[in-house]
Biopython code that builds the backbone (N, CA, C, O; Angstrom):
import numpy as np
from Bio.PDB.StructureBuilder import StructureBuilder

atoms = [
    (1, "UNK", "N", (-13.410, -17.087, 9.261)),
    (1, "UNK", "CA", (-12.684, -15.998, 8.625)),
    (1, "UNK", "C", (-13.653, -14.856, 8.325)),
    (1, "UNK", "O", (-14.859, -15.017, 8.139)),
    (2, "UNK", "N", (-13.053, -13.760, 8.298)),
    (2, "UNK", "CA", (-14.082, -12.322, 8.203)),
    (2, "UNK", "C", (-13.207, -11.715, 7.174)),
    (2, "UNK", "O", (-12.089, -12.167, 6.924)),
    (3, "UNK", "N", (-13.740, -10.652, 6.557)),
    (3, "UNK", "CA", (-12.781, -9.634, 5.785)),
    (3, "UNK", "C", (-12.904, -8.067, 6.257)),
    (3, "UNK", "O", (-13.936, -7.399, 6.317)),
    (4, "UNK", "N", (-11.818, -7.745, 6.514)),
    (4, "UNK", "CA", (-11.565, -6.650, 6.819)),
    (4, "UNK", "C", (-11.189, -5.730, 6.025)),
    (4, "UNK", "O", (-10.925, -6.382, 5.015)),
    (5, "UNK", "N", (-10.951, -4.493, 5.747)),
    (5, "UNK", "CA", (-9.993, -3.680, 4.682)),
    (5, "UNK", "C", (-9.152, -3.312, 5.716)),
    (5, "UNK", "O", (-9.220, -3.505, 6.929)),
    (6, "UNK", "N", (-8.273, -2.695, 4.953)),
    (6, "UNK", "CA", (-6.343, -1.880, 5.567)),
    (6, "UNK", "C", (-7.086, -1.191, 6.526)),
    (6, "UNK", "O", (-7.084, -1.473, 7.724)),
    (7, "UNK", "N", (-7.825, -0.145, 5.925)),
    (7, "UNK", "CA", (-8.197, 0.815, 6.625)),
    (7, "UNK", "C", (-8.395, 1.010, 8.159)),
    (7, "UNK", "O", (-8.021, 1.958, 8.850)),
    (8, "UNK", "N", (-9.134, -0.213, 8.561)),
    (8, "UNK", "CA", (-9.367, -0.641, 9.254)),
    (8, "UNK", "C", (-8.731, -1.141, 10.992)),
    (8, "UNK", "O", (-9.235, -1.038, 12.110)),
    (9, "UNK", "N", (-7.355, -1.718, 10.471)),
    (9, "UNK", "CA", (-5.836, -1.478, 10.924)),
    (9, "UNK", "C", (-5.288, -1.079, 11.015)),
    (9, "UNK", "O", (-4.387, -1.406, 11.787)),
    (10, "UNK", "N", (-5.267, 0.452, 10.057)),
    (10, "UNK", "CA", (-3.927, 1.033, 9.785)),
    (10, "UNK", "C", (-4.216, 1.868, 9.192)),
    (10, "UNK", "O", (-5.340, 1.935, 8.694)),
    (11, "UNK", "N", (-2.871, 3.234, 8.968)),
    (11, "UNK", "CA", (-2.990, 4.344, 8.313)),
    (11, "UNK", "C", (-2.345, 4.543, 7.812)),
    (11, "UNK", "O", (-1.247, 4.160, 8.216)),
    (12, "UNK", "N", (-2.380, 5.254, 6.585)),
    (12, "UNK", "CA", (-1.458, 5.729, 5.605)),
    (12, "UNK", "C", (-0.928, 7.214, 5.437)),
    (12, "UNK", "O", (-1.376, 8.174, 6.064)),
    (13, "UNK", "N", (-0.014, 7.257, 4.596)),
    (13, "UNK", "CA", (1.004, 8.572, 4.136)),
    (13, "UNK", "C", (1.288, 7.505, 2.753)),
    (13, "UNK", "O", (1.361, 6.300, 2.515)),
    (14, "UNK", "N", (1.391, 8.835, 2.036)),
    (14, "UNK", "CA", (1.158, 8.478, 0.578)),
    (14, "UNK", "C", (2.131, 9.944, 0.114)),
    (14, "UNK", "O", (2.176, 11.064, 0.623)),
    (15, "UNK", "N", (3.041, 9.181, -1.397)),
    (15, "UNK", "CA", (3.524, 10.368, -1.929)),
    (15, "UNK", "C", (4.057, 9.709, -3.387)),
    (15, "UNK", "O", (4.184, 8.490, -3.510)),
    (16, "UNK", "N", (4.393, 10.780, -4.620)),
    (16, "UNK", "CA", (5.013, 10.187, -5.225)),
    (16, "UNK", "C", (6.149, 11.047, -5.403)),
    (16, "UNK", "O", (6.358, 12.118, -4.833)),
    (17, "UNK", "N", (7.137, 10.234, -6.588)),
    (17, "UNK", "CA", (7.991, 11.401, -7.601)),
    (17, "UNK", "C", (8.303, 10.285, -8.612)),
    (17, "UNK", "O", (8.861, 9.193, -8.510)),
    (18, "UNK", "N", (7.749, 10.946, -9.601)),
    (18, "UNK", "CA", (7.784, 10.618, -11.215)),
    (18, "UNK", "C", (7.085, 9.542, -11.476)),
    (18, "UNK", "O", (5.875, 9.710, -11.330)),
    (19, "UNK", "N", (7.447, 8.380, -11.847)),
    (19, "UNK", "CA", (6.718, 7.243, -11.924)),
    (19, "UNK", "C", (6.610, 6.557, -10.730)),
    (19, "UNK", "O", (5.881, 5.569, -10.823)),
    (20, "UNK", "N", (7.228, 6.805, -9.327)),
    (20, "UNK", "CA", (7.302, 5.979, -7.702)),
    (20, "UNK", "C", (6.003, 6.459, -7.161)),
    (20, "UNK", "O", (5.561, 7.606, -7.093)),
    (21, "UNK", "N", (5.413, 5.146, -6.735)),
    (21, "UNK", "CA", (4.682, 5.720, -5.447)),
    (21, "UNK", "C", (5.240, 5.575, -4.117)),
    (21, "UNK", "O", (6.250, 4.879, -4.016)),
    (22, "UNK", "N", (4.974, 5.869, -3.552)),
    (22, "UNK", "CA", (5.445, 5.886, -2.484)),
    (22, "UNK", "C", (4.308, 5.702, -1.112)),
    (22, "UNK", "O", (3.599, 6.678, -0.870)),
    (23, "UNK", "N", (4.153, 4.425, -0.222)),
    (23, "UNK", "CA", (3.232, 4.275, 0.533)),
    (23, "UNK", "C", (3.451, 4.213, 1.962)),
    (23, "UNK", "O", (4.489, 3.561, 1.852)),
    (24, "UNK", "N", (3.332, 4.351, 3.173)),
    (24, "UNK", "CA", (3.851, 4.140, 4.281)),
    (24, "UNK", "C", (2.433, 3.745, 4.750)),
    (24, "UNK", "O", (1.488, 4.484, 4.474)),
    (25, "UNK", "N", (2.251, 2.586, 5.461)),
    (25, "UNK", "CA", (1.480, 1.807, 5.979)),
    (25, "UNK", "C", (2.106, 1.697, 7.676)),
    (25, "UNK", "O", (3.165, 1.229, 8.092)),
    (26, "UNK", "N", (0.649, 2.510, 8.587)),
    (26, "UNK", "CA", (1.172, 2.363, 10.149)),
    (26, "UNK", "C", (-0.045, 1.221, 10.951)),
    (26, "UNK", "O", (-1.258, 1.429, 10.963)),
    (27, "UNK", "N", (0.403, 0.448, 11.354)),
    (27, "UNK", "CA", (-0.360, -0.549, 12.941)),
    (27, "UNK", "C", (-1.611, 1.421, 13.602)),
    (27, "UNK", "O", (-1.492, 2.552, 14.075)),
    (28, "UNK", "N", (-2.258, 0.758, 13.261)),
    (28, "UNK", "CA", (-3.476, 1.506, 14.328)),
    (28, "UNK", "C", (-2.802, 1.616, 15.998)),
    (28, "UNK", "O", (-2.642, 2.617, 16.695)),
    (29, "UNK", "N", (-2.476, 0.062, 16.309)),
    (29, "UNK", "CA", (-2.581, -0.532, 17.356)),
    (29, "UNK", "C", (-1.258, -1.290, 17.603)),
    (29, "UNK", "O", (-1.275, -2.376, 17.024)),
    (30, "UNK", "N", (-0.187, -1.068, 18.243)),
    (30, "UNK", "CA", (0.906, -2.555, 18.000)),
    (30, "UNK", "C", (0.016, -3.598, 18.280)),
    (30, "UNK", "O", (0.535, -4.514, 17.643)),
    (31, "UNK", "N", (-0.830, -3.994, 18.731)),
    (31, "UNK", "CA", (-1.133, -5.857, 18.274)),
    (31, "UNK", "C", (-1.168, -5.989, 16.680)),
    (31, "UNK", "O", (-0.676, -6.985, 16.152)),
    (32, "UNK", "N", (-1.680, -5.103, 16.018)),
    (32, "UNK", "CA", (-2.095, -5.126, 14.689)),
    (32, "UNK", "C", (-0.709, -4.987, 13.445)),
    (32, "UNK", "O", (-0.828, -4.986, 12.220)),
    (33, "UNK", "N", (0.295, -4.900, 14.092)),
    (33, "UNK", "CA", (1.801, -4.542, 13.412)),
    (33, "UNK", "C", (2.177, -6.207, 13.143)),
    (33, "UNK", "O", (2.706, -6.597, 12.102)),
    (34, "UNK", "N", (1.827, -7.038, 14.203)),
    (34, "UNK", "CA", (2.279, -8.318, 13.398)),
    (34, "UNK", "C", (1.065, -8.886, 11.988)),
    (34, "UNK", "O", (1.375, -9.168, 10.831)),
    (35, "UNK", "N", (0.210, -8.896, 12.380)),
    (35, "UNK", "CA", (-0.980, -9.030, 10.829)),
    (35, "UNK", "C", (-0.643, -8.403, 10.168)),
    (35, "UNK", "O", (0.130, -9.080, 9.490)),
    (36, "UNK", "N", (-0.654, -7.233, 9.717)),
    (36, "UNK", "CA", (-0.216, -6.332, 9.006)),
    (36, "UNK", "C", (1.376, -7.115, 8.084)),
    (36, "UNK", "O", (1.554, -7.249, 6.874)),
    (37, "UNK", "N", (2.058, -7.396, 8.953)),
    (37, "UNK", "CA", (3.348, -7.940, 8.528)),
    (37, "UNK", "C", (3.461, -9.211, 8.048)),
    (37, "UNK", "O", (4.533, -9.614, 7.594)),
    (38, "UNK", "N", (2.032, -10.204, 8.116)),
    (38, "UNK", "CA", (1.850, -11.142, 7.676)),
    (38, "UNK", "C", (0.774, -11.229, 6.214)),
    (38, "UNK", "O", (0.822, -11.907, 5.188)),
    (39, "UNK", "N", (-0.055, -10.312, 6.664)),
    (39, "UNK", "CA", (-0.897, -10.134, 5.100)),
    (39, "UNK", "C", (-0.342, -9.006, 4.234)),
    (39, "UNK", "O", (-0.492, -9.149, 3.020)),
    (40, "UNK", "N", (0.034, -8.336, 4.497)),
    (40, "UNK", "CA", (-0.057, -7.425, 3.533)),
    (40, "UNK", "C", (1.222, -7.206, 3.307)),
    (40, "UNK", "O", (1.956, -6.446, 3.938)),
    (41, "UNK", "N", (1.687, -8.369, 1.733)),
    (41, "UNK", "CA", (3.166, -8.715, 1.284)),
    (41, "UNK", "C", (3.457, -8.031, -0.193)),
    (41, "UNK", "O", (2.645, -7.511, -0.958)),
    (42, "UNK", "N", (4.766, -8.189, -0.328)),
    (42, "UNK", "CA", (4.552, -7.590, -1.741)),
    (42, "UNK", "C", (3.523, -8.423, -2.339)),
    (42, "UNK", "O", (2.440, -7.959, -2.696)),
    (43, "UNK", "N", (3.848, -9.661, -2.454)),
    (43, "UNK", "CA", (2.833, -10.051, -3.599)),
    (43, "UNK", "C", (1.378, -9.795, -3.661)),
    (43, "UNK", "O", (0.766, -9.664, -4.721)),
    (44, "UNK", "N", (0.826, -9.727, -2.441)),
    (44, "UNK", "CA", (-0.437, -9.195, -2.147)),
    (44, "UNK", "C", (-0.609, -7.766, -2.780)),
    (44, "UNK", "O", (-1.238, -7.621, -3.829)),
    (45, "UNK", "N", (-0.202, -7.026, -2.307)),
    (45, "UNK", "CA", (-0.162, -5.438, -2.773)),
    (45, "UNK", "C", (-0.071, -5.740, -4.055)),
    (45, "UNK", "O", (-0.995, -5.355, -4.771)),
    (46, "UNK", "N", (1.137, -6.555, -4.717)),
    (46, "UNK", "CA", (0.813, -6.215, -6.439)),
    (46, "UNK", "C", (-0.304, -6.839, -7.254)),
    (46, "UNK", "O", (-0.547, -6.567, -8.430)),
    (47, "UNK", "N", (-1.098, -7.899, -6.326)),
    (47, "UNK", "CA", (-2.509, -8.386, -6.956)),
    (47, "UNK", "C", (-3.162, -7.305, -6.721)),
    (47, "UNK", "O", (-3.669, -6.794, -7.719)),
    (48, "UNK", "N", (-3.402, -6.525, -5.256)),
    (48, "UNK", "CA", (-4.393, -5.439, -5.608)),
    (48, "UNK", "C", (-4.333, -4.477, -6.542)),
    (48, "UNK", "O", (-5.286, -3.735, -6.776)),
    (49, "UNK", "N", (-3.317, -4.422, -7.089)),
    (49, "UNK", "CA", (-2.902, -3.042, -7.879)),
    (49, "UNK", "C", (-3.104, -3.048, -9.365)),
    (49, "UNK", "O", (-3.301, -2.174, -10.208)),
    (50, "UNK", "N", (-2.905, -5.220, -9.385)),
    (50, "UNK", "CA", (-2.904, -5.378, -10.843)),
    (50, "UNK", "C", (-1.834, -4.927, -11.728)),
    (50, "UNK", "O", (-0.661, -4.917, -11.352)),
    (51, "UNK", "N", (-2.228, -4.528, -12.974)),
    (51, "UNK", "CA", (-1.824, -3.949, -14.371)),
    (51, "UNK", "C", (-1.174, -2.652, -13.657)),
    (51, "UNK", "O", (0.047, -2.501, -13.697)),
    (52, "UNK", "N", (-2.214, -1.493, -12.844)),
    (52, "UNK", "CA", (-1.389, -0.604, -12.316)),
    (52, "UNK", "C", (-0.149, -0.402, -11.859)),
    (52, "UNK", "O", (0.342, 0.695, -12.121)),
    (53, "UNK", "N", (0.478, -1.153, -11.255)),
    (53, "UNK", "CA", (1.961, -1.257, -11.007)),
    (53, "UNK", "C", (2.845, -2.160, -11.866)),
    (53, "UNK", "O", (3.113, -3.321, -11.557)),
    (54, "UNK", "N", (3.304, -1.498, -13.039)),
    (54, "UNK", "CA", (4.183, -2.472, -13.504)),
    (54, "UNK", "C", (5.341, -2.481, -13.319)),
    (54, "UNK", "O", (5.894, -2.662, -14.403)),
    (55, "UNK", "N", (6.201, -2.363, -12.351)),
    (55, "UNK", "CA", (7.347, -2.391, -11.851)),
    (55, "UNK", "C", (7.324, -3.198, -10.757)),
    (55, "UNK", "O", (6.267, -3.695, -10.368)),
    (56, "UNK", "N", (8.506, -3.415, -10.142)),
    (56, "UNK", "CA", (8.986, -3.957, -8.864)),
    (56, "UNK", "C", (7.908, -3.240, -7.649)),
    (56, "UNK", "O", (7.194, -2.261, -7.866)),
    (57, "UNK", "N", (7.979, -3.840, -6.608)),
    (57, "UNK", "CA", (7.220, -3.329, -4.979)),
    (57, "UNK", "C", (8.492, -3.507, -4.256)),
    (57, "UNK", "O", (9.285, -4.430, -4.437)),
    (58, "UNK", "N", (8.570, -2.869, -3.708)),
    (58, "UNK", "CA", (10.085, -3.056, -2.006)),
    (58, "UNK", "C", (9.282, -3.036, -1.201)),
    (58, "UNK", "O", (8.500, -2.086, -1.174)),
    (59, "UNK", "N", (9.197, -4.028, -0.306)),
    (59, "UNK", "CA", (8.384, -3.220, 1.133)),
    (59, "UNK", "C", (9.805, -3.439, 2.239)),
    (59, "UNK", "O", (10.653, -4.323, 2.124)),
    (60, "UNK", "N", (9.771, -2.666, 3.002)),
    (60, "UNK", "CA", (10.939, -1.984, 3.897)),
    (60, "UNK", "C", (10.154, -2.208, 5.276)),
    (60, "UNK", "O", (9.100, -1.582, 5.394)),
    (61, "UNK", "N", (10.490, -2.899, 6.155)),
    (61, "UNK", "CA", (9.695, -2.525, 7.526)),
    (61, "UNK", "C", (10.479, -1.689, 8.722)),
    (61, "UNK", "O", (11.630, -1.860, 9.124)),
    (62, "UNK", "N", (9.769, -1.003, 9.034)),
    (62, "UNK", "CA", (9.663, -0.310, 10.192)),
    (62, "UNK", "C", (9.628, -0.248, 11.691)),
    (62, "UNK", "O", (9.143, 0.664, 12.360)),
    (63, "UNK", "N", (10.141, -1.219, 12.078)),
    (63, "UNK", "CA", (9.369, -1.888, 13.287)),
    (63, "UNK", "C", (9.064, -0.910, 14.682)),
    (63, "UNK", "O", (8.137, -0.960, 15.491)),
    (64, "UNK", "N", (10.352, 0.070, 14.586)),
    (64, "UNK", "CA", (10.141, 0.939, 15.504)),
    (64, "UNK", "C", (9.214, 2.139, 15.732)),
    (64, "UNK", "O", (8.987, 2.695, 16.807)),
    (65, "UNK", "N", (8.665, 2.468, 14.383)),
    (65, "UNK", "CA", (6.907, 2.579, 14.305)),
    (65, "UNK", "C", (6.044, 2.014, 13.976)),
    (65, "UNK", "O", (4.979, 2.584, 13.740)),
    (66, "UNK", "N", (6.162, 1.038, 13.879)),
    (66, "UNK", "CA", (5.217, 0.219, 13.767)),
    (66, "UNK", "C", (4.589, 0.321, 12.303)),
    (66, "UNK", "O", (3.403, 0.611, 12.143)),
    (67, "UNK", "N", (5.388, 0.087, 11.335)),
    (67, "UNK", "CA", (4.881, 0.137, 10.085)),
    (67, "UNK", "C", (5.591, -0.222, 9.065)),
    (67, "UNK", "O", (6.449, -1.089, 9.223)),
    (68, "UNK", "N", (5.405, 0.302, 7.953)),
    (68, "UNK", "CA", (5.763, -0.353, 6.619)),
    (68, "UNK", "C", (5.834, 0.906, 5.378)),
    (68, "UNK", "O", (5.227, 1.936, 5.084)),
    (69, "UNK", "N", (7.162, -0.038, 4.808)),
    (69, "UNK", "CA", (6.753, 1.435, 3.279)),
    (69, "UNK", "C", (7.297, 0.461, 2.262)),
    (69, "UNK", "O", (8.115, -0.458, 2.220)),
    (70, "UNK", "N", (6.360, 1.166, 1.369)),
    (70, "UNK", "CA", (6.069, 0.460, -0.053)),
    (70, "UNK", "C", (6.128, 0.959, -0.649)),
    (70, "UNK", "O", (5.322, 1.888, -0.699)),
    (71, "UNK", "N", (7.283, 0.798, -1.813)),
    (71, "UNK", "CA", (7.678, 1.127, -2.681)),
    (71, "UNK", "C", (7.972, 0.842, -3.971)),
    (71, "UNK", "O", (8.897, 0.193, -4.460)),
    (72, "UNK", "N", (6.342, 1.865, -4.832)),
    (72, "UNK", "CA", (5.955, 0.968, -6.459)),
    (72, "UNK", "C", (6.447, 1.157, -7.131)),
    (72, "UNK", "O", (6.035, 2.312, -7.237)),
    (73, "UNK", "N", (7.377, 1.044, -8.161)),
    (73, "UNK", "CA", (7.904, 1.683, -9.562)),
    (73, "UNK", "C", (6.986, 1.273, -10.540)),
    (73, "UNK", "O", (6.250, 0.292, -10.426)),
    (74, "UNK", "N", (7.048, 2.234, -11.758)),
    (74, "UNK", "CA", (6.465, 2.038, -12.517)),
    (74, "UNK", "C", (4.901, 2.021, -12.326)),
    (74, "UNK", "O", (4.061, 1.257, -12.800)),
    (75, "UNK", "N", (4.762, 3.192, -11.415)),
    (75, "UNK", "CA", (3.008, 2.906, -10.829)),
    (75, "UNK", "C", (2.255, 4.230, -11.585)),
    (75, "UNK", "O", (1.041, 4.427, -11.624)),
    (76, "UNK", "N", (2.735, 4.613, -11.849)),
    (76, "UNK", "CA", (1.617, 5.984, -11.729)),
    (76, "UNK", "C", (1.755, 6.704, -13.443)),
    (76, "UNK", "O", (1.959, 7.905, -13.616)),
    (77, "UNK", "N", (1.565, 5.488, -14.829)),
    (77, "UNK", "CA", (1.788, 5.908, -15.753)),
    (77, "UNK", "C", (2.431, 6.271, -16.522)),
    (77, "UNK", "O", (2.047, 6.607, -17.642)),
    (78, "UNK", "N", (3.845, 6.301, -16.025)),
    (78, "UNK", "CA", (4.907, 7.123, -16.522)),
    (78, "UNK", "C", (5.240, 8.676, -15.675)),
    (78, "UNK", "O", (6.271, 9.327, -15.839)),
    (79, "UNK", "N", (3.971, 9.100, -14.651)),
    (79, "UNK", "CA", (4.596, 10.386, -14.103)),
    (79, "UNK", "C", (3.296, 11.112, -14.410)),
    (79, "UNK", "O", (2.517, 10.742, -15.289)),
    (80, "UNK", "N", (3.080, 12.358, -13.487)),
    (80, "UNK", "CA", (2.455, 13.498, -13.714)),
    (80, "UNK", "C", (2.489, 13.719, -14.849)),
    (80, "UNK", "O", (1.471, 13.152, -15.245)),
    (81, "UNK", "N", (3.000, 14.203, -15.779)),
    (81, "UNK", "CA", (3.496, 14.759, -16.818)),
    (81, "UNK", "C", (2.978, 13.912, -17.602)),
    (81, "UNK", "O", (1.992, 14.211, -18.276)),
    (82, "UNK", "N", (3.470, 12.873, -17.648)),
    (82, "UNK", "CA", (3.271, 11.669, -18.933)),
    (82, "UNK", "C", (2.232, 10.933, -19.249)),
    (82, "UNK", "O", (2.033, 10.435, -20.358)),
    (83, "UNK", "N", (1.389, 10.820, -18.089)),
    (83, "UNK", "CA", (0.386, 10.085, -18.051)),
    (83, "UNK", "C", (-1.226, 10.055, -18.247)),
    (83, "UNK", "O", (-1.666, 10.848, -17.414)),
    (84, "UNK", "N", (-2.078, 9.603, -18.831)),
    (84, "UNK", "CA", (-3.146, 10.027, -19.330)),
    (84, "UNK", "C", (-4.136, 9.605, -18.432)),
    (84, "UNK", "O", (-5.275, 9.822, -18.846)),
    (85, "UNK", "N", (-4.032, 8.870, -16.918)),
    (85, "UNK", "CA", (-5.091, 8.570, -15.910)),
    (85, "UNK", "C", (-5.178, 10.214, -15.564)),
    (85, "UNK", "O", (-4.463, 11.210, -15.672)),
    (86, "UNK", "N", (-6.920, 9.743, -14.932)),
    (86, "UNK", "CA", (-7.435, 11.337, -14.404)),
    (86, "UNK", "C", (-6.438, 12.018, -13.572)),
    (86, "UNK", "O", (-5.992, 13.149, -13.768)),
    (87, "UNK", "N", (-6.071, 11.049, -12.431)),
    (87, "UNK", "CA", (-4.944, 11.450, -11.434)),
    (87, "UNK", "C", (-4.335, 10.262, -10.888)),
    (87, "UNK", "O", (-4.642, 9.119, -10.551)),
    (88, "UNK", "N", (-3.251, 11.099, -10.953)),
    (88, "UNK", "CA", (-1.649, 9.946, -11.087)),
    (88, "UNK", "C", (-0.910, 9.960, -9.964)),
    (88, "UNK", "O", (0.125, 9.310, -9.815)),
    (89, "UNK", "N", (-1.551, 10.896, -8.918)),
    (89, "UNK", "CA", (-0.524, 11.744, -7.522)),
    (89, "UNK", "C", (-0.794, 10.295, -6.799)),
    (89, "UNK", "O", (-1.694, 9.457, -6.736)),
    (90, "UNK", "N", (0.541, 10.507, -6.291)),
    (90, "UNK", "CA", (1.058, 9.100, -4.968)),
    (90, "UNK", "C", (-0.677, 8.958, -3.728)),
    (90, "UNK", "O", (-1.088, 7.921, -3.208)),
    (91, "UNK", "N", (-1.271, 10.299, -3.617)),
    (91, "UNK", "CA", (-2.332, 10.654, -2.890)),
    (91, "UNK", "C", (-3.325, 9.222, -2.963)),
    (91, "UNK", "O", (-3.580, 8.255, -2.245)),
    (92, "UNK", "N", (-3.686, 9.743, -4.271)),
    (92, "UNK", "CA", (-4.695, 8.332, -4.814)),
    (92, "UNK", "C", (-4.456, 6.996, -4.520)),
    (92, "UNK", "O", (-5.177, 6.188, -3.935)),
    (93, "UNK", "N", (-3.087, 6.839, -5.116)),
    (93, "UNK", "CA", (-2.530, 5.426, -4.500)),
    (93, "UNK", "C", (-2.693, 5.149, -2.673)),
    (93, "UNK", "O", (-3.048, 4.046, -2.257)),
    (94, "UNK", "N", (-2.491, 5.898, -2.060)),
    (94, "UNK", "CA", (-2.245, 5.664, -0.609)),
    (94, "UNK", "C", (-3.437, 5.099, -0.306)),
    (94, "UNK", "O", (-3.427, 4.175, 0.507)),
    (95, "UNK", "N", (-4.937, 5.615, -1.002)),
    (95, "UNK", "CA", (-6.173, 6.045, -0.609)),
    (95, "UNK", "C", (-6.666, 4.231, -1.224)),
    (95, "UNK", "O", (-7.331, 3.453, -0.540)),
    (96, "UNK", "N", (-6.178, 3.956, -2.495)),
    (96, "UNK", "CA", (-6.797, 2.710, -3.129)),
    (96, "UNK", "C", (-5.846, 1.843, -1.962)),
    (96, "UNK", "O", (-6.311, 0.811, -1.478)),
    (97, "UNK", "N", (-4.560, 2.317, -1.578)),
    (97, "UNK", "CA", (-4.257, 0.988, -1.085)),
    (97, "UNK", "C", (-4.296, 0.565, 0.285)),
    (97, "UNK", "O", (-3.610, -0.332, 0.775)),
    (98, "UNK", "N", (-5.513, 1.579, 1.116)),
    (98, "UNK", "CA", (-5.958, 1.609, 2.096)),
    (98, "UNK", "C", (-7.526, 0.481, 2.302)),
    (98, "UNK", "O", (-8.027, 0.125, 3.369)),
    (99, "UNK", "N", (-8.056, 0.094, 0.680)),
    (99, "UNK", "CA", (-9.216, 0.038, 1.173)),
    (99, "UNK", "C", (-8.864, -1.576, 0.824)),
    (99, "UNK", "O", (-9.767, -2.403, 0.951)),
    (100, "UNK", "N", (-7.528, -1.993, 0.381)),
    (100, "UNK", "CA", (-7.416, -3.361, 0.304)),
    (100, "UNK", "C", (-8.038, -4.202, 1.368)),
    (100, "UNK", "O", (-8.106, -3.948, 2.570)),
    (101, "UNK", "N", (-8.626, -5.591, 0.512)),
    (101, "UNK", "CA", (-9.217, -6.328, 1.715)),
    (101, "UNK", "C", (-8.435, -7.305, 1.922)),
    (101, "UNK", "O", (-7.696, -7.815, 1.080)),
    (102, "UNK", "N", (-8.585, -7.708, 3.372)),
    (102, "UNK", "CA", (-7.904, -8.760, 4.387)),
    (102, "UNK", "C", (-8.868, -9.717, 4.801)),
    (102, "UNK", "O", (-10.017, -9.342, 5.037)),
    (103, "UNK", "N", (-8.423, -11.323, 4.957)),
    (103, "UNK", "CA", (-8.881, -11.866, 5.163)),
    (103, "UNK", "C", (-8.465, -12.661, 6.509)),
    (103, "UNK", "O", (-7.674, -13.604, 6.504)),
    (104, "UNK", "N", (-9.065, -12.183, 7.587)),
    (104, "UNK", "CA", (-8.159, -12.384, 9.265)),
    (104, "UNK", "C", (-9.182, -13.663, 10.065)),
    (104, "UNK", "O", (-10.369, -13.832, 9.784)),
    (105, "UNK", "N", (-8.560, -14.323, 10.900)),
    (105, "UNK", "CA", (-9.384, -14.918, 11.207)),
    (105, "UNK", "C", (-10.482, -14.307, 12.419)),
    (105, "UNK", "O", (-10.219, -13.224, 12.941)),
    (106, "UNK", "N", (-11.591, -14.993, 12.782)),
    (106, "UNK", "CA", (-12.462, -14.543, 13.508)),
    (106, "UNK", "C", (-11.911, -14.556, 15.188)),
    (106, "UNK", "O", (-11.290, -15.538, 15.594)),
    (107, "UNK", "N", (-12.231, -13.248, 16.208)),
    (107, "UNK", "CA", (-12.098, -13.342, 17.813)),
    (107, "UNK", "C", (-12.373, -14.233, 18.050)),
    (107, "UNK", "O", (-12.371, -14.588, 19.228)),
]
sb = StructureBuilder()
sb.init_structure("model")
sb.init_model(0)
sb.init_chain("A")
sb.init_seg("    ")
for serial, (resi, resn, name, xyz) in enumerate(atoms, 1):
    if name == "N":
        sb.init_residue(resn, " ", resi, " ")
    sb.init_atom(name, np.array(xyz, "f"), 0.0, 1.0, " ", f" {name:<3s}", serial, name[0])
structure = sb.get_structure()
């Protein structure tokens, strides 16, 4: 076994509104759209996130681009407005939840 990060696999689009983040996770590569669809589950995503997401995750797949969207409630403080982290924009999120690590097996 090796560890990889997201990044690595895949690319992101990131957004929010109010307390949602909003994540879209794409396959680099279609070979890489089935891993992707096997590691990186809700429950996974809400260990990386921790305390940060205290709401529900949806993940929605995509298959005909080859990707995924994830969808945090309750992620980002209460909102632009409300919230006392440095920065709360969906941006950040896309960026932390790019560098998640994977654990794939070896070629």
């Amino acid at each position: 076994m090796r560890q990889i990060r997201l990044h690595d696999i895949a690319h992101g689009r990131s957004g929010d509104k109010g307390d949602t983040s909003n994540v879209c996770v794409y396959a680099r590569r279609p070979e890489d759209y089935e891993l992707i669809r096997r590691l990186v589950t809700v429950e996974r995503v809400k260990a990386h996130f921790g305390d940060m997401v205290r709401g529900d995750i949806v993940r929605y797949e995509v298959p005909s681009l080859g990707g995924f969207n994830f969808v945090m409630h309750h992620a980002l403080g209460g909102g632009a407005t409300h919230s006392l982290r440095l920065d709360t924009l969906g941006k950040s999120m896309g960026s932390a939840f790019m560098r998640m690590v994977l654990e794939v097996e070896d070629d």
